[in-house]
Residue frames relative to the residue before (quaternion, step in Angstrom):
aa qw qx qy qz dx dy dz
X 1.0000 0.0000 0.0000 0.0000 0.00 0.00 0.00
X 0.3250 -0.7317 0.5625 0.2064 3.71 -0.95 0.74
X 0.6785 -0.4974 0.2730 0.4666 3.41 -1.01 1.27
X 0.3470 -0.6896 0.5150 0.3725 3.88 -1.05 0.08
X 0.6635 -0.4740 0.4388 0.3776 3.14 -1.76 -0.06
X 0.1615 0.8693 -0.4520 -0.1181 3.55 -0.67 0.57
X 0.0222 -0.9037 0.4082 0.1275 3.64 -0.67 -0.21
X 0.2981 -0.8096 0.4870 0.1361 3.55 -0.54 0.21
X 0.1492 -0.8969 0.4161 -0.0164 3.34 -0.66 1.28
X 0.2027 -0.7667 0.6051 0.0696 3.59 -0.62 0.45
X 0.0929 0.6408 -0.7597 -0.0598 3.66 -1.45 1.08
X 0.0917 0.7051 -0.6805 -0.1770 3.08 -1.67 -0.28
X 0.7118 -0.6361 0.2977 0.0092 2.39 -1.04 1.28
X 0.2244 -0.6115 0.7004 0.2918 4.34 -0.86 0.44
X 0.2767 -0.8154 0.4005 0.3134 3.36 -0.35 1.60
X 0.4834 0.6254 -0.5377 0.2934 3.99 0.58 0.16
X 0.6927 0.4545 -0.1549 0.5382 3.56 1.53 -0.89
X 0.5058 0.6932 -0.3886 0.3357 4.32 1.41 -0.12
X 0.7330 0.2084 -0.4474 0.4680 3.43 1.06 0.54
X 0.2672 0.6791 -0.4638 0.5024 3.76 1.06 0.29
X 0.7523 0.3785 -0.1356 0.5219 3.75 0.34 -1.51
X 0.5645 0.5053 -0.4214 0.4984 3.87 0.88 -0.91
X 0.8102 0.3423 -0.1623 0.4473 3.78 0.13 -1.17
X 0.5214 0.5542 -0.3461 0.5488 3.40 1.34 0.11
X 0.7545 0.1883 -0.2824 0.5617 4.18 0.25 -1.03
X 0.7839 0.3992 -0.4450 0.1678 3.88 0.97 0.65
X 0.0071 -0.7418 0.4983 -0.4488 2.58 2.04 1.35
X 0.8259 0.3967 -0.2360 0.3237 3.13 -0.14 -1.53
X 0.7516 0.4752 -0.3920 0.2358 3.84 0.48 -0.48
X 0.5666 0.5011 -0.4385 0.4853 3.71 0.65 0.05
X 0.7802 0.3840 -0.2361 0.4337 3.74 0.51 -0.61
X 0.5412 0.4160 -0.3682 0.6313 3.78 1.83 -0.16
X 0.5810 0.5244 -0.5066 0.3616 4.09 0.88 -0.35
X 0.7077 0.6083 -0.1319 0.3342 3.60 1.25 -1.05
X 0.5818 0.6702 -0.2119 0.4092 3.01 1.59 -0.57
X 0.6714 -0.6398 0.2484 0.2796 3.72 -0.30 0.65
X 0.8025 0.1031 -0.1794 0.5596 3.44 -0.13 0.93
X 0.4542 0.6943 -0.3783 0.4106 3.39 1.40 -0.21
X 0.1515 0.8957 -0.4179 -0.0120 3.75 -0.05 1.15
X 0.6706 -0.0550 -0.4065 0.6181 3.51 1.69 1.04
X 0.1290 -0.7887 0.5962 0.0771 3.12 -1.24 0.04
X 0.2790 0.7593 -0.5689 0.1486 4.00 0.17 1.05
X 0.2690 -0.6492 0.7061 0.0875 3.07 -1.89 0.59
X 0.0427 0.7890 -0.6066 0.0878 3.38 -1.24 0.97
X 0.1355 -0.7099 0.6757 0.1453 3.69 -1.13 0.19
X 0.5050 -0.6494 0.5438 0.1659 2.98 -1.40 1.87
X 0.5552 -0.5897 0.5836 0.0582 2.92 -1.74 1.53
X 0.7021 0.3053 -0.4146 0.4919 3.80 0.53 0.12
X 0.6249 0.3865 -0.2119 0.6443 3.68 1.17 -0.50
X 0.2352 0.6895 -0.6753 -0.1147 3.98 -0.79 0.17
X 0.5797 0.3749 -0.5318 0.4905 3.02 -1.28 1.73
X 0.6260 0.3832 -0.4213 0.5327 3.63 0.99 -0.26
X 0.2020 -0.8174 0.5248 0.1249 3.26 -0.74 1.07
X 0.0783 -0.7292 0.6775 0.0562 4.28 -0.65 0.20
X 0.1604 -0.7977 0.5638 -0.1416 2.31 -1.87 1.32
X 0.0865 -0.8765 0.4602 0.1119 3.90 -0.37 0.80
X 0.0562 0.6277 -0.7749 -0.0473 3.46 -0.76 0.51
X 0.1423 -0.4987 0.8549 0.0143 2.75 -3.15 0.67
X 0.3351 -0.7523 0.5425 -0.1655 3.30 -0.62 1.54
X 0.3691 -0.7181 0.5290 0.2613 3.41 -0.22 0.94
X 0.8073 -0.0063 0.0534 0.5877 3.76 0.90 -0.80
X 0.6710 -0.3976 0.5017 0.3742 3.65 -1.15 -0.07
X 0.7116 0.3049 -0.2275 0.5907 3.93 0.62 -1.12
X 0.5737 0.5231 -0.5063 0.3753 4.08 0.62 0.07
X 0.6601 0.5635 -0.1734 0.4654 3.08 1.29 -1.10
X 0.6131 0.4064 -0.3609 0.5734 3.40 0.86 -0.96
X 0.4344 0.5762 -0.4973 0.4816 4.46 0.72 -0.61
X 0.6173 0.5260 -0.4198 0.4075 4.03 0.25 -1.76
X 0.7454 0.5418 -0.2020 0.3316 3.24 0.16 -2.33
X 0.6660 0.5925 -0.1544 0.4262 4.17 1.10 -1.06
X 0.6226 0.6422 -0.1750 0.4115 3.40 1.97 -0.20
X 0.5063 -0.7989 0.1526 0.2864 2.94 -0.10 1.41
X 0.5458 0.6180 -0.2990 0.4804 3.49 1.67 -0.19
X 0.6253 0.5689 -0.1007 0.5246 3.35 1.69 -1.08
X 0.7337 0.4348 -0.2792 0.4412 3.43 1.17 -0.57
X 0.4180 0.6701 -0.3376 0.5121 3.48 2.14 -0.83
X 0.7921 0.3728 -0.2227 0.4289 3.26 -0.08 -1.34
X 0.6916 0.4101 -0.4453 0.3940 3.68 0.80 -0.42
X 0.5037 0.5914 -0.3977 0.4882 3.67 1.53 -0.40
X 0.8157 0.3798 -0.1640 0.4044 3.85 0.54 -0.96
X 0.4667 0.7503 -0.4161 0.2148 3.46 1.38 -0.40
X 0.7806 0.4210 -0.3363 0.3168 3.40 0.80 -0.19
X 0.6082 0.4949 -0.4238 0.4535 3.26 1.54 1.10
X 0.4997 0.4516 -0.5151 0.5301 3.17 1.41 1.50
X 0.5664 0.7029 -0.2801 0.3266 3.60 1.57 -1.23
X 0.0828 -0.6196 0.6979 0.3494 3.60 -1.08 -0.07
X 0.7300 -0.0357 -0.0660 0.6793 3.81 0.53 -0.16
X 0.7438 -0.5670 0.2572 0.2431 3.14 -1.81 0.58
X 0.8422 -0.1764 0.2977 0.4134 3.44 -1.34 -0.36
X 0.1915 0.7034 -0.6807 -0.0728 3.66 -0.53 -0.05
X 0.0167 -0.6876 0.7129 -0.1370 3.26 -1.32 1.57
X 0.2632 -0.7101 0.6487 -0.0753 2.71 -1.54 1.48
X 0.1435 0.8278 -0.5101 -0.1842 3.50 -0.01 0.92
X 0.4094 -0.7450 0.4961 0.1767 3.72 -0.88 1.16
X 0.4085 -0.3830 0.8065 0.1897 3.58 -2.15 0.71
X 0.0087 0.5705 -0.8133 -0.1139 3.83 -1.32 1.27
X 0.1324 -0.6601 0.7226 0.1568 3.27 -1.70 0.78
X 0.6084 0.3765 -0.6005 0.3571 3.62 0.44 0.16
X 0.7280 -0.4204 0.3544 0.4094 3.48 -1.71 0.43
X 0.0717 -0.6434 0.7280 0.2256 3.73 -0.90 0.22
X 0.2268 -0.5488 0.7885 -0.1603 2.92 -2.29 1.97
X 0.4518 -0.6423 0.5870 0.1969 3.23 -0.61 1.69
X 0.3142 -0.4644 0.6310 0.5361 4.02 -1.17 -0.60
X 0.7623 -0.4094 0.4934 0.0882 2.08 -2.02 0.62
């Protein structure tokens, strides 16, 4: 298997709209964990900042990921995101050099 695609995301949030968006991107993780080639998929909110929410995906490939991004729930929210956002998205997409080991 070739290393996967990964990336790392930042929102934050207009705080009148930061639990709306919490209960919104955790909609999204059981039904993006299932999805095909999709091989993690976590959501978290930073412990020095609460309300700033992070996110990790690992992508089996670049075109699984772009498949995620092509979903009609995924494409809404990328059309509306800036009526939860105070500023946009920040994505980082990453080069893993350690080995990836499915669990077990």
């Amino acid at each position: 298997m070739t290393q996967p695609f990964t990336l790392v995301g930042v929102a934050r949030p207009k705080p009148e709209r930061a639990a709306e968006l919490k209960e919104l991107l955790l909609s999204f993780v059981e039904p993006t964990r299932r999805e095909p080639g999709c091989l993690e998929y976590h959501f978290h909110e930073d412990r020095d900042e609460p309300g700033v929410f992070v996110f990790y995906e690992a992508w089996r490939s670049r075109a699984d990921l772009d498949a995620h991004l092509a979903l009609p729930h995924i494409r809404d929210f990328q059309e509306r995101r800036m009526d939860y956002l105070a500023s946009d998205l920040e994505v980082r997409f990453l080069a893993m050099h350690s080995p990836y080991r499915p669990a077990a």
